[in-house]
N, C-alpha and C positions, 0 to 999 in steps of 0.2 A: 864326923868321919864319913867318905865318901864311901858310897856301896862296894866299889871296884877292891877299895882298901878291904872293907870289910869282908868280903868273898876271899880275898887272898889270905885273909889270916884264917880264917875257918881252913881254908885247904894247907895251910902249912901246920897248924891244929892237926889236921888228918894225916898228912906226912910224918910228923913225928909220930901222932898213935900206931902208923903201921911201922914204921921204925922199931919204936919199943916192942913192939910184938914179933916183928923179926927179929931183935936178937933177943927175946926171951925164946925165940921154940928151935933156933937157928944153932949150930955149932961152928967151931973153925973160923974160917973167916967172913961167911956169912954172919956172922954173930956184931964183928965190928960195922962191914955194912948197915948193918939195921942202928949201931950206936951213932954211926954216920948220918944216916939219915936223920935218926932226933934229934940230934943236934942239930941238923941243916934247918928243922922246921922249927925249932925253938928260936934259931938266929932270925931266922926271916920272919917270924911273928914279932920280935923284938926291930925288927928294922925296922917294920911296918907301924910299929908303934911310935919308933921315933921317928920317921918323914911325917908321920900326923902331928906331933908335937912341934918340929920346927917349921913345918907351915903355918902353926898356930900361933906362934913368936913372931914370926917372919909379919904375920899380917896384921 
């Protein structure tokens, strides 16, 4: 896995951590915001995971 790939999952790692923690301290609709975001970084680690798999197919 390339370093570029591997930087970006750590930072979408960190995106969902602050997600969760926003909407654990958040109320209203801040609260879905921060579920928003963990999800955003949960997806994008998982994308990340599979553009590294089917480059690996690919080649």
């Amino acid at each position: 896995m390339i370093g570029s790939r591997v930087f970006f999952m750590i930072l979408s790692v960190l995106t969902a951590l602050v997600g969760l923690l926003a909407a654990a301290t958040a109320h209203d609709y801040l609260q879905v915001f921060g579920l928003g975001l963990f999800g955003f970084g949960v997806l994008y680690a998982f994308s990340c995971i599979k553009r590294h798999y089917d480059e690996k197919d690919a080649a």
